[in-house]
PQR file of N, CA, C, O and H, with PARSE charges and radii, in Angstrom:
ATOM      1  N   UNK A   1       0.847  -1.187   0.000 -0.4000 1.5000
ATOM      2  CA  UNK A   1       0.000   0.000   0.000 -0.0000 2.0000
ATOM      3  C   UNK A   1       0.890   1.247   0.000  0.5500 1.7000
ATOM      4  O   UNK A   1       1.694   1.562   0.877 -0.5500 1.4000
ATOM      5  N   UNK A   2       0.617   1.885  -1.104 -0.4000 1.5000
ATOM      6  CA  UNK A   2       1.567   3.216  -0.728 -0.0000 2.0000
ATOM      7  C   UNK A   2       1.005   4.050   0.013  0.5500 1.7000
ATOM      8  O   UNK A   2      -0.164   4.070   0.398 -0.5500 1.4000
ATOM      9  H   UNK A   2      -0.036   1.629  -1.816  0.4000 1.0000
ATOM     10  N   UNK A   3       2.348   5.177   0.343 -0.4000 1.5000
ATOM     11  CA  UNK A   3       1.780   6.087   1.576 -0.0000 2.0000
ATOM     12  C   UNK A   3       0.892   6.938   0.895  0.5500 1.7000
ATOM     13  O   UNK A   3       0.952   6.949  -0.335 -0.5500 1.4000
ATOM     14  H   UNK A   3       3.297   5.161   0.030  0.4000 1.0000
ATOM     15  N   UNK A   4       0.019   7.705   1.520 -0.4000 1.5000
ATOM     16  CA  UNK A   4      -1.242   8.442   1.533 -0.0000 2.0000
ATOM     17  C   UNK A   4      -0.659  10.141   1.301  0.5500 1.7000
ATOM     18  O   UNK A   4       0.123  10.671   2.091 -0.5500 1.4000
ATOM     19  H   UNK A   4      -0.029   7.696   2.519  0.4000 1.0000
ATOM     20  N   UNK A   5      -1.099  10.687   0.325 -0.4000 1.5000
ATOM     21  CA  UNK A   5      -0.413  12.278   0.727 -0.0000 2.0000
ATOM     22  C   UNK A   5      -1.793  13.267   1.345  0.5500 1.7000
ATOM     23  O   UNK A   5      -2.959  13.249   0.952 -0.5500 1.4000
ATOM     24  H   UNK A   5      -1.735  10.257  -0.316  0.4000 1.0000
ATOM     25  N   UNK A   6      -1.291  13.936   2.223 -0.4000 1.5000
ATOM     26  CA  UNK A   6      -1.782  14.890   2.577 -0.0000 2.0000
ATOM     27  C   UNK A   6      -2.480  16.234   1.907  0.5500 1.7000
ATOM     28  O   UNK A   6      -2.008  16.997   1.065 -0.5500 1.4000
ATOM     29  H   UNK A   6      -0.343  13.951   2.542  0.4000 1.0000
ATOM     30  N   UNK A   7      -3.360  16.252   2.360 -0.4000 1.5000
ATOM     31  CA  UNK A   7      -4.042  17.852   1.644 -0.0000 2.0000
ATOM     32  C   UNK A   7      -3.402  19.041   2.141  0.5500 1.7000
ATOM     33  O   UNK A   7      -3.754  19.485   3.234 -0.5500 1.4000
ATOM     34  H   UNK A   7      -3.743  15.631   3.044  0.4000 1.0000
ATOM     35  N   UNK A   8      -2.425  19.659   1.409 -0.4000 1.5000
ATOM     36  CA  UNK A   8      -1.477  20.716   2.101 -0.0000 2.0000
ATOM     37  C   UNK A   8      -3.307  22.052   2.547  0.5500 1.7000
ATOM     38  O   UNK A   8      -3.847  22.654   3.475 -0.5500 1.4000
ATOM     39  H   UNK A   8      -2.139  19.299   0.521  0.4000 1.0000
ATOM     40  N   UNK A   9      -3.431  21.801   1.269 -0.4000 1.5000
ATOM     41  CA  UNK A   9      -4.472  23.216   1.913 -0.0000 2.0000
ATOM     42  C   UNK A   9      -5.221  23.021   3.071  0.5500 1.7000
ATOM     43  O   UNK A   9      -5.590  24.018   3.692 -0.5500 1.4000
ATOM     44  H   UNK A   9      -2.992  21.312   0.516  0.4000 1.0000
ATOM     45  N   UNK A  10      -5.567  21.674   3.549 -0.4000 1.5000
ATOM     46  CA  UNK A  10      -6.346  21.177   4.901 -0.0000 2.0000
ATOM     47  C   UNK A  10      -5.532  21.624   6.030  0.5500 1.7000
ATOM     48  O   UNK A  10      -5.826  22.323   6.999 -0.5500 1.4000
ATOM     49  H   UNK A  10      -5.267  20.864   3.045  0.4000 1.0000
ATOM     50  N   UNK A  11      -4.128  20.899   5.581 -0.4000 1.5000
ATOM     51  CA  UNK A  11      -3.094  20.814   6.728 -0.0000 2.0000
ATOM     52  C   UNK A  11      -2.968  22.276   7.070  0.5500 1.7000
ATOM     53  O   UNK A  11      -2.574  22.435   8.225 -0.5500 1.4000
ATOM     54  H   UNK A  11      -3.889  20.331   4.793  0.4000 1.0000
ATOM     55  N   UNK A  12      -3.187  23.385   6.408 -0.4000 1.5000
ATOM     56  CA  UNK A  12      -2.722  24.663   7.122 -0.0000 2.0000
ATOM     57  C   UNK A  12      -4.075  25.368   7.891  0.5500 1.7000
ATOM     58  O   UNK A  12      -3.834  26.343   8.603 -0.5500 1.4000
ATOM     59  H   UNK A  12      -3.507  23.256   5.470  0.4000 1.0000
ATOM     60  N   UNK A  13      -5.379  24.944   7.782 -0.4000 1.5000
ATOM     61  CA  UNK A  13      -6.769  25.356   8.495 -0.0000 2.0000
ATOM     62  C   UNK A  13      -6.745  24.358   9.340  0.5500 1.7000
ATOM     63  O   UNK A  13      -6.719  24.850  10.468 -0.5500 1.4000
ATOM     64  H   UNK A  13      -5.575  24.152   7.203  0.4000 1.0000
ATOM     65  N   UNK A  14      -6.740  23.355   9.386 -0.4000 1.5000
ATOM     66  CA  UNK A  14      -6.806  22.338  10.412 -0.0000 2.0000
ATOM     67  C   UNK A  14      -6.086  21.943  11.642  0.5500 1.7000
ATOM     68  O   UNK A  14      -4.956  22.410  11.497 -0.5500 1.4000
ATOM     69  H   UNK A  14      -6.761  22.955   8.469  0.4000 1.0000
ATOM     70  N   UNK A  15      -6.144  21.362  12.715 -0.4000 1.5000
ATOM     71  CA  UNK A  15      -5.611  21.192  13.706 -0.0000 2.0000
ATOM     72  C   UNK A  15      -5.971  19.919  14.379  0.5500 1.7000
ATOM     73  O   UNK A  15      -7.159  19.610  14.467 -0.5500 1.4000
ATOM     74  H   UNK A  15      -7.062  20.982  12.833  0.4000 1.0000
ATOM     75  N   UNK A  16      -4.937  19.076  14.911 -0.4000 1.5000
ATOM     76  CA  UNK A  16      -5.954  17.946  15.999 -0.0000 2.0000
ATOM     77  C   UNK A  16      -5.642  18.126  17.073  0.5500 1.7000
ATOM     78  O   UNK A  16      -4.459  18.124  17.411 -0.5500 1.4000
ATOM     79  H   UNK A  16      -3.972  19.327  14.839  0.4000 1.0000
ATOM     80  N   UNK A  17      -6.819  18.368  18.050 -0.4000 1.5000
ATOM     81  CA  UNK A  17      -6.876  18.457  19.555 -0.0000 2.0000
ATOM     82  C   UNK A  17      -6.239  17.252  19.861  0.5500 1.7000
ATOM     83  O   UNK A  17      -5.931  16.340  19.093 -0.5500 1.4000
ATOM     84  H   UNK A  17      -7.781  18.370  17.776  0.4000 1.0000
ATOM     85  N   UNK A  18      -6.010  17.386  21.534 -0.4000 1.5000
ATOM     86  CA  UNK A  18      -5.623  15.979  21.851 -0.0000 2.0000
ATOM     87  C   UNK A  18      -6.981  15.127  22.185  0.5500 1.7000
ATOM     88  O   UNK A  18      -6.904  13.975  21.759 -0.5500 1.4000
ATOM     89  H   UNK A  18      -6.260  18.127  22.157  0.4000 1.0000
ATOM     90  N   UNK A  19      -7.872  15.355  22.671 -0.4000 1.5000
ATOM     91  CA  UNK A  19      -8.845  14.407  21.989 -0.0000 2.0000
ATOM     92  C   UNK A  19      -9.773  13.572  21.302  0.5500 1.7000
ATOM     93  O   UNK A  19     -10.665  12.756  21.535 -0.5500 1.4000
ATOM     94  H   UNK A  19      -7.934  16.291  23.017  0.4000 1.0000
ATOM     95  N   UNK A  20      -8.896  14.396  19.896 -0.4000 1.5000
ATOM     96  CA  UNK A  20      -8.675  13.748  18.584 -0.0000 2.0000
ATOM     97  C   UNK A  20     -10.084  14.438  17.930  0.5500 1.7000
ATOM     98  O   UNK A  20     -10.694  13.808  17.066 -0.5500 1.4000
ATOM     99  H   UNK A  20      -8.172  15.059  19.707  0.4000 1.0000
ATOM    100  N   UNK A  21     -10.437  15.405  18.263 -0.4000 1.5000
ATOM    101  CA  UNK A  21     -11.090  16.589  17.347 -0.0000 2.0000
ATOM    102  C   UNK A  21     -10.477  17.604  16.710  0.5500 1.7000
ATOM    103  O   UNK A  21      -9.345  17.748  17.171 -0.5500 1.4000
ATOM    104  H   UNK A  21      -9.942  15.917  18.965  0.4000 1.0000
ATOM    105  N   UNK A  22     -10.763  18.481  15.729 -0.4000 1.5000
ATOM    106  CA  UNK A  22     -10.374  18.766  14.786 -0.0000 2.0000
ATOM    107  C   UNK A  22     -10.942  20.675  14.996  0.5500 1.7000
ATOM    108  O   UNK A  22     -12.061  21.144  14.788 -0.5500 1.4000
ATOM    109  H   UNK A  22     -11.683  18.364  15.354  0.4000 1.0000
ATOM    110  N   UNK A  23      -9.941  21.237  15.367 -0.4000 1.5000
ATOM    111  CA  UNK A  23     -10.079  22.666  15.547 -0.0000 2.0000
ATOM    112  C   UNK A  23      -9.886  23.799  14.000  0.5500 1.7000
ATOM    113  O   UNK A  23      -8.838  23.812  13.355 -0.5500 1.4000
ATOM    114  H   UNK A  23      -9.032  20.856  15.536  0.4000 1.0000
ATOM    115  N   UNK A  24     -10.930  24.538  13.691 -0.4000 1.5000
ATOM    116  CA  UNK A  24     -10.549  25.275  12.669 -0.0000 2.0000
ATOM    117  C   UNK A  24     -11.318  26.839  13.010  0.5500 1.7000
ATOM    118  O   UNK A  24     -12.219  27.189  13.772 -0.5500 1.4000
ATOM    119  H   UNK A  24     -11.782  24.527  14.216  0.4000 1.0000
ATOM    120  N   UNK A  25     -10.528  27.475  12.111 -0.4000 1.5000
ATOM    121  CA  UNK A  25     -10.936  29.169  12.563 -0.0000 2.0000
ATOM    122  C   UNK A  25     -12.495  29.752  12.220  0.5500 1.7000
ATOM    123  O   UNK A  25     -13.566  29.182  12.009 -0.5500 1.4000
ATOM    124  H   UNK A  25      -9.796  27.191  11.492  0.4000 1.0000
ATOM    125  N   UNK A  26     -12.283  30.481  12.247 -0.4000 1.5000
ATOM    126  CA  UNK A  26     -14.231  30.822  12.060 -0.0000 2.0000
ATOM    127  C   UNK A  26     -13.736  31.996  10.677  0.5500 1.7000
ATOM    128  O   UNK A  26     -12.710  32.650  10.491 -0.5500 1.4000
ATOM    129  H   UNK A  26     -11.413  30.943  12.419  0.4000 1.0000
ATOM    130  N   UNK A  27     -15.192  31.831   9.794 -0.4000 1.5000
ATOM    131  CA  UNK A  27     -15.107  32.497   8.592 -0.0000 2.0000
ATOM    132  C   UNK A  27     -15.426  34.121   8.811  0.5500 1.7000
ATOM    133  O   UNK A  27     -15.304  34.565   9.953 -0.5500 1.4000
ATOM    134  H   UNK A  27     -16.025  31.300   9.945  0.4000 1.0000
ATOM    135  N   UNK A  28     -15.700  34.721   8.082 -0.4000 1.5000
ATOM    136  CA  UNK A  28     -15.945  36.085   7.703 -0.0000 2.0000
ATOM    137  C   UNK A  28     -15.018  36.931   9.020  0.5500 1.7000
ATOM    138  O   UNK A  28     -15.376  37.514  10.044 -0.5500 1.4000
ATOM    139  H   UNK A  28     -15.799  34.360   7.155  0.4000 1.0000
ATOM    140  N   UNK A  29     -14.091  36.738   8.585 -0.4000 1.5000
ATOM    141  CA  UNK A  29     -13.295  37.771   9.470 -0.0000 2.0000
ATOM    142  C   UNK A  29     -11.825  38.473   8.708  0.5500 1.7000
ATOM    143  O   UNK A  29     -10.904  39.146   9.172 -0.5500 1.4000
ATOM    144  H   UNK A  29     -13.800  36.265   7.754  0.4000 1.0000
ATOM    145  N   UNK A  30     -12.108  37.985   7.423 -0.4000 1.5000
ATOM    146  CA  UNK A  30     -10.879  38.437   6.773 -0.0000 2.0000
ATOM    147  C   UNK A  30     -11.036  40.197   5.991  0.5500 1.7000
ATOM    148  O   UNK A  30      -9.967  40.792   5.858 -0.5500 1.4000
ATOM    149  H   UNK A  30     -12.856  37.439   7.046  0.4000 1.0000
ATOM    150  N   UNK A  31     -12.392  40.965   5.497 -0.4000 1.5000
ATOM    151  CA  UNK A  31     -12.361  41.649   5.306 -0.0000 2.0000
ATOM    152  C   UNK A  31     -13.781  42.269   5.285  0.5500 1.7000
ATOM    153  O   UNK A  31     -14.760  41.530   5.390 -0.5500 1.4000
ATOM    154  H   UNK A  31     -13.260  40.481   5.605  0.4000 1.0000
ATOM    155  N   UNK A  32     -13.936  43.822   5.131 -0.4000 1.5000
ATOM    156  CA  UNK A  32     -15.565  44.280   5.072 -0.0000 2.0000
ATOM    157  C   UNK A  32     -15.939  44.086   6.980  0.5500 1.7000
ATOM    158  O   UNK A  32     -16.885  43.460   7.458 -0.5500 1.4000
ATOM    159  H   UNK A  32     -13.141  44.423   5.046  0.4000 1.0000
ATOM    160  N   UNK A  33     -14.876  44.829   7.729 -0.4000 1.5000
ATOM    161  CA  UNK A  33     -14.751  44.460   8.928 -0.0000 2.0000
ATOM    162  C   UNK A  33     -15.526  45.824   9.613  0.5500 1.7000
ATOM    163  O   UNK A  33     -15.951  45.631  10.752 -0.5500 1.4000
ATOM    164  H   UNK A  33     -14.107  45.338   7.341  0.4000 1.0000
ATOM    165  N   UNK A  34     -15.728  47.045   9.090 -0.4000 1.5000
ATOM    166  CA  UNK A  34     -16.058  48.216   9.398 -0.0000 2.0000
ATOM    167  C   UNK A  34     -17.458  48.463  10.126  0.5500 1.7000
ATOM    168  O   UNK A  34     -17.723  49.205  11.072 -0.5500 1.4000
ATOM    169  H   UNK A  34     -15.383  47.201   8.164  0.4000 1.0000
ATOM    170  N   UNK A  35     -18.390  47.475   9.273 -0.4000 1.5000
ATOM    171  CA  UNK A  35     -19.710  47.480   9.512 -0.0000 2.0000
ATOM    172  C   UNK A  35     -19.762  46.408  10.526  0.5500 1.7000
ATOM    173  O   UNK A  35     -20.741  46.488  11.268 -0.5500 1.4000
ATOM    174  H   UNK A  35     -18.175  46.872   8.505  0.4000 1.0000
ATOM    175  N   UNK A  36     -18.737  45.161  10.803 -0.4000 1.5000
ATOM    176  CA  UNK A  36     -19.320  44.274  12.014 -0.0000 2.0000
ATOM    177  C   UNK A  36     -18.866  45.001  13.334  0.5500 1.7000
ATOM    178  O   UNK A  36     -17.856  45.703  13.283 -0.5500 1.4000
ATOM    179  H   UNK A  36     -17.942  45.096  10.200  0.4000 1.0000
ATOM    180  N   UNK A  37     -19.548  44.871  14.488 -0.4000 1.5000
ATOM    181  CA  UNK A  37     -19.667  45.135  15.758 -0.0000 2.0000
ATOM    182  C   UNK A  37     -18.585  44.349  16.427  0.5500 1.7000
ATOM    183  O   UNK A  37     -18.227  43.210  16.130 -0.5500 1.4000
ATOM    184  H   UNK A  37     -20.368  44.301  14.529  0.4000 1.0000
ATOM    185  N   UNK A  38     -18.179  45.013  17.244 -0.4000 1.5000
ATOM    186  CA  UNK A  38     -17.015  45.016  18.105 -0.0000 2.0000
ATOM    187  C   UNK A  38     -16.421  43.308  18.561  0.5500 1.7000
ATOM    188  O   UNK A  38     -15.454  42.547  18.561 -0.5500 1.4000
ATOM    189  H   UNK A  38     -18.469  45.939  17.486  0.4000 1.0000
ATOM    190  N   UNK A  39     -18.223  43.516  19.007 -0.4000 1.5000
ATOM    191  CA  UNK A  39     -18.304  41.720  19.730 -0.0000 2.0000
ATOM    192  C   UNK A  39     -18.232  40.590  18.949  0.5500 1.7000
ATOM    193  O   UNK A  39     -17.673  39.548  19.292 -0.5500 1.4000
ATOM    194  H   UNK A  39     -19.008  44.135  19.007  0.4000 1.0000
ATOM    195  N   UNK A  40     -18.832  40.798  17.823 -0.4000 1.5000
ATOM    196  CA  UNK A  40     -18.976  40.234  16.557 -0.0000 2.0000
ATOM    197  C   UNK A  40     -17.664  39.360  16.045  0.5500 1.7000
ATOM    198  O   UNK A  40     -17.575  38.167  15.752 -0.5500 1.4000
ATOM    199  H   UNK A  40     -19.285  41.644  17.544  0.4000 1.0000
ATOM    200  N   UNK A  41     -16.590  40.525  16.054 -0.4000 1.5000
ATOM    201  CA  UNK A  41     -15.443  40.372  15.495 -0.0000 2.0000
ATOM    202  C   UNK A  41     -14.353  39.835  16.653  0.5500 1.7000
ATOM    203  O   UNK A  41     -13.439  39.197  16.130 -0.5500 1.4000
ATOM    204  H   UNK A  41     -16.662  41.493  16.291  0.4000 1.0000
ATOM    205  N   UNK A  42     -14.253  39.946  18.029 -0.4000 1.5000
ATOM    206  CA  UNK A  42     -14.211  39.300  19.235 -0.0000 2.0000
ATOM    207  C   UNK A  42     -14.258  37.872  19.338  0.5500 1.7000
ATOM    208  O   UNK A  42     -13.557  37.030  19.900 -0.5500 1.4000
ATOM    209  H   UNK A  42     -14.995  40.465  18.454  0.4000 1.0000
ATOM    210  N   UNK A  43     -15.377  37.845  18.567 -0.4000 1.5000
ATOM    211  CA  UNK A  43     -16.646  35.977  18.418 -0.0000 2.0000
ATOM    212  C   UNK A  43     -15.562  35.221  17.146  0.5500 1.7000
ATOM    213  O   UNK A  43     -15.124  34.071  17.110 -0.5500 1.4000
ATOM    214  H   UNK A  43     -15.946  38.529  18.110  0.4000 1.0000
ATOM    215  N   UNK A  44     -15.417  36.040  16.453 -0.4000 1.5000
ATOM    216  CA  UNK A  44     -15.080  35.162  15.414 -0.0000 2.0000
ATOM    217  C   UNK A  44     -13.476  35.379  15.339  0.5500 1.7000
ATOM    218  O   UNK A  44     -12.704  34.940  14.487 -0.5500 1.4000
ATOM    219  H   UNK A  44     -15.773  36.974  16.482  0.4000 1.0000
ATOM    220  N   UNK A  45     -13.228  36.080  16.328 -0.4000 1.5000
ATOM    221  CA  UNK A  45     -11.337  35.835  15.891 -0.0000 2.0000
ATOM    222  C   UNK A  45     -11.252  34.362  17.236  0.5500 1.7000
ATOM    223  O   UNK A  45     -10.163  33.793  17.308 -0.5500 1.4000
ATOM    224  H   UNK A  45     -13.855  36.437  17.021  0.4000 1.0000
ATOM    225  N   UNK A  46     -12.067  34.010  17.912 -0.4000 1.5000
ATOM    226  CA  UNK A  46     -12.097  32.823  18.698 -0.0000 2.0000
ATOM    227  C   UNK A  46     -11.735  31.275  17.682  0.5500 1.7000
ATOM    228  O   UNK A  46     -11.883  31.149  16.466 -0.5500 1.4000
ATOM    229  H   UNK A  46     -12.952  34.472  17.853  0.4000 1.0000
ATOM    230  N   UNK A  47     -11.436  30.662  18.276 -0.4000 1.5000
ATOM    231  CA  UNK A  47     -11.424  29.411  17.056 -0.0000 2.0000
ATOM    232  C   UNK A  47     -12.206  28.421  17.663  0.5500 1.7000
ATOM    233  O   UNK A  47     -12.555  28.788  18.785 -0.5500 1.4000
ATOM    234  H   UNK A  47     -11.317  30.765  19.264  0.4000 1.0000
ATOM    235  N   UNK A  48     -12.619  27.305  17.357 -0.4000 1.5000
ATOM    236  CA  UNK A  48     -13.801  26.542  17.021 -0.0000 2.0000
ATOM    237  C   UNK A  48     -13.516  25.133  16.453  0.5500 1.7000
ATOM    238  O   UNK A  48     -12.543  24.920  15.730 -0.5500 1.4000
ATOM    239  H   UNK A  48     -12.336  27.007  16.446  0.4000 1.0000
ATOM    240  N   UNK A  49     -14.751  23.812  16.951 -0.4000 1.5000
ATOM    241  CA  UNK A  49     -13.949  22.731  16.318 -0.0000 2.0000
ATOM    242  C   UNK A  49     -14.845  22.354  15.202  0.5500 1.7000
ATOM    243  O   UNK A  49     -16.023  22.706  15.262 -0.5500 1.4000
ATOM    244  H   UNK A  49     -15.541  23.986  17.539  0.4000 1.0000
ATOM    245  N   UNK A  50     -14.435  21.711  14.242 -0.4000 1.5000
ATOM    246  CA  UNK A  50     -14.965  21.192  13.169 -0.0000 2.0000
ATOM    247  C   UNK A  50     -16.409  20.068  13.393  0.5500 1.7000
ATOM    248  O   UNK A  50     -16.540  19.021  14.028 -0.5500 1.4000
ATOM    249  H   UNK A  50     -13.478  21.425  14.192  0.4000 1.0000
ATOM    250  N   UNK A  51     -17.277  20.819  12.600 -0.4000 1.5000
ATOM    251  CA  UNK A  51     -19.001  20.052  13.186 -0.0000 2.0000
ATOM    252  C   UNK A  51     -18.546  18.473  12.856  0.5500 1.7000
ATOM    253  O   UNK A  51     -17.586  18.016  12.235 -0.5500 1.4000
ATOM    254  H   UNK A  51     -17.170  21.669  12.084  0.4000 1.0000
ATOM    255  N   UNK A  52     -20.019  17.657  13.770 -0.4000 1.5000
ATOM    256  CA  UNK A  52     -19.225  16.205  13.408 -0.0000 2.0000
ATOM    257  C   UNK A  52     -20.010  15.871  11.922  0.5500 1.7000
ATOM    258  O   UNK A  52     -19.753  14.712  11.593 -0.5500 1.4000
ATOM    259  H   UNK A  52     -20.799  18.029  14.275  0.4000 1.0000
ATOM    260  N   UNK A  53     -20.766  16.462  11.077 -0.4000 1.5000
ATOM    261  CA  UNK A  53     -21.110  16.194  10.045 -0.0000 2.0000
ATOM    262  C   UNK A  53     -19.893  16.105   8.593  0.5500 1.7000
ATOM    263  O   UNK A  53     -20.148  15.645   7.480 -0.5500 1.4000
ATOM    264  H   UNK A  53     -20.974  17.403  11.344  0.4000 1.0000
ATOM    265  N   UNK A  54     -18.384  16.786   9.132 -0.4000 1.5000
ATOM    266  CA  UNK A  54     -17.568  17.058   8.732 -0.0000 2.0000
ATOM    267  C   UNK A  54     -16.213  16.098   8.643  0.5500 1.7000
ATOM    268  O   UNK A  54     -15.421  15.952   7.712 -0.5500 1.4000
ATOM    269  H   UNK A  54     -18.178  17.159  10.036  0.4000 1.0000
ATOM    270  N   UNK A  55     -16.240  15.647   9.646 -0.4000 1.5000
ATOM    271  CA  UNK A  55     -15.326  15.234  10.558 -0.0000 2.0000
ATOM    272  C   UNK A  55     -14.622  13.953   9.471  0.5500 1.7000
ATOM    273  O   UNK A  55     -13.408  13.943   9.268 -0.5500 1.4000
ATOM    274  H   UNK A  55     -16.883  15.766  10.402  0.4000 1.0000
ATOM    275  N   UNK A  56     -15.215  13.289   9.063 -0.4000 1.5000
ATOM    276  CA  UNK A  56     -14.768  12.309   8.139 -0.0000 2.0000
ATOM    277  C   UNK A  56     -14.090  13.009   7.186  0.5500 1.7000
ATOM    278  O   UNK A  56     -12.895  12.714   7.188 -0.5500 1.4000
ATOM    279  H   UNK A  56     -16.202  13.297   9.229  0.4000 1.0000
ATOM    280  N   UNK A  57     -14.442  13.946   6.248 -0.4000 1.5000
ATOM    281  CA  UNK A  57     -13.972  14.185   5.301 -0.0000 2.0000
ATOM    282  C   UNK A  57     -12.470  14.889   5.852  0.5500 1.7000
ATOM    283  O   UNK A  57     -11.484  14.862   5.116 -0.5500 1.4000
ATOM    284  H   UNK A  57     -15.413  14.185   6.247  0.4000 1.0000
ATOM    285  N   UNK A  58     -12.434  15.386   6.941 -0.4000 1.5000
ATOM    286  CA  UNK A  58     -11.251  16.459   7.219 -0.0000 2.0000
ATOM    287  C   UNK A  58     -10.117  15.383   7.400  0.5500 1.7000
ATOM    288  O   UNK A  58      -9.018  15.485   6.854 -0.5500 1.4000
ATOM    289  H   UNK A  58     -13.235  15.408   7.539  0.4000 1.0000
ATOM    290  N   UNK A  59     -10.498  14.315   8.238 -0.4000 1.5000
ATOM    291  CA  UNK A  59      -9.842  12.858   8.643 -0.0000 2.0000
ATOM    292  C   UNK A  59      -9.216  12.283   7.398  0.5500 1.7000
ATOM    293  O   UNK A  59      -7.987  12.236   7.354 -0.5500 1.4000
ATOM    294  H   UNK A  59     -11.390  14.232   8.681  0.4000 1.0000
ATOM    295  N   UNK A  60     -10.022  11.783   6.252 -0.4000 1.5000
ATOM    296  CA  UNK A  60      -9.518  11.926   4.817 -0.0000 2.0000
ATOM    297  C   UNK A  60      -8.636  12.665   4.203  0.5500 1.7000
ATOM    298  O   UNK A  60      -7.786  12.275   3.403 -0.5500 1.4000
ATOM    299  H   UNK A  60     -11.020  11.821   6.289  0.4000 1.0000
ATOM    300  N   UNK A  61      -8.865  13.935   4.638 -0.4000 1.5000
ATOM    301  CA  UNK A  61      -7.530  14.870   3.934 -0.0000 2.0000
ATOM    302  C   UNK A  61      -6.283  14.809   4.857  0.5500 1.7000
ATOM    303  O   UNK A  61      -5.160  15.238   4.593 -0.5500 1.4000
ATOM    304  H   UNK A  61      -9.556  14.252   5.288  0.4000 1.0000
ATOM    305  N   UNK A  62      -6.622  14.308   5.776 -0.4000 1.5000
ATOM    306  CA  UNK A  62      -5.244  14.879   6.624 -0.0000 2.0000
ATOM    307  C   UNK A  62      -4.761  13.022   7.201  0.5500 1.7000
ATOM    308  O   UNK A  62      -4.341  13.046   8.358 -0.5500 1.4000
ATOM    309  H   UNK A  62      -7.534  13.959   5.990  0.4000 1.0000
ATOM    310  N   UNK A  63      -4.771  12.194   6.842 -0.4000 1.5000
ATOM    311  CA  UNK A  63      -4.284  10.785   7.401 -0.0000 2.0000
ATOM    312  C   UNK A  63      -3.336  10.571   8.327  0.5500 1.7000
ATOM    313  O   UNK A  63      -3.478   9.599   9.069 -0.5500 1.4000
ATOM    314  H   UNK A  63      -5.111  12.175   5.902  0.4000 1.0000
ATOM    315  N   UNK A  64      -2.118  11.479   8.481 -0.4000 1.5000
ATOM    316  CA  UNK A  64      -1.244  11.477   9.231 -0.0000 2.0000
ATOM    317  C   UNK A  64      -1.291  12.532  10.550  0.5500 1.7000
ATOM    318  O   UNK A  64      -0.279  12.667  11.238 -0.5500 1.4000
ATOM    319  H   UNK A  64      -2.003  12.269   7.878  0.4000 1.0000
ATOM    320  N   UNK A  65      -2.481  13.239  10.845 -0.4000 1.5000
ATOM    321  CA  UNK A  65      -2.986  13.919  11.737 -0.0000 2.0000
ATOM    322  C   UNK A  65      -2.958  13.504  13.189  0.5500 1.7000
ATOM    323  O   UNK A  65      -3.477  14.220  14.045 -0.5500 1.4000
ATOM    324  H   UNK A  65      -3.304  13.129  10.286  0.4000 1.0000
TER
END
């Protein structure tokens, strides 16, 4: 069986907790920042783990995780 390659673009959003969940950043925070509210932008520079509806596919890209 050959080795498995990695999804470089996964590998740099992704993360594995140590109990083996999968941490990624929260969206809309990269620009058009003027009009969101203070708290808003507070909320989403927080990071967050990957829903479990997801979880397989991220596991797939990343094998050596």
């Amino acid at each position: 069986m050959p080795k498995l390659k990695t999804h470089r673009g996964a590998a740099k959003r992704f993360k594995k907790t140590a109990s083996g969940k999968f941490k990624r950043a929260k969206a809309f925070k990269s620009h058009i920042l003027t009009k969101k509210r203070p708290g808003r932008k507070r909320g989403l520079a927080q990071s967050t783990t990957v829903s479990s509806a997801d979880i397989r596919r991220v596991r797939e890209m990343l094998p050596y995780a």
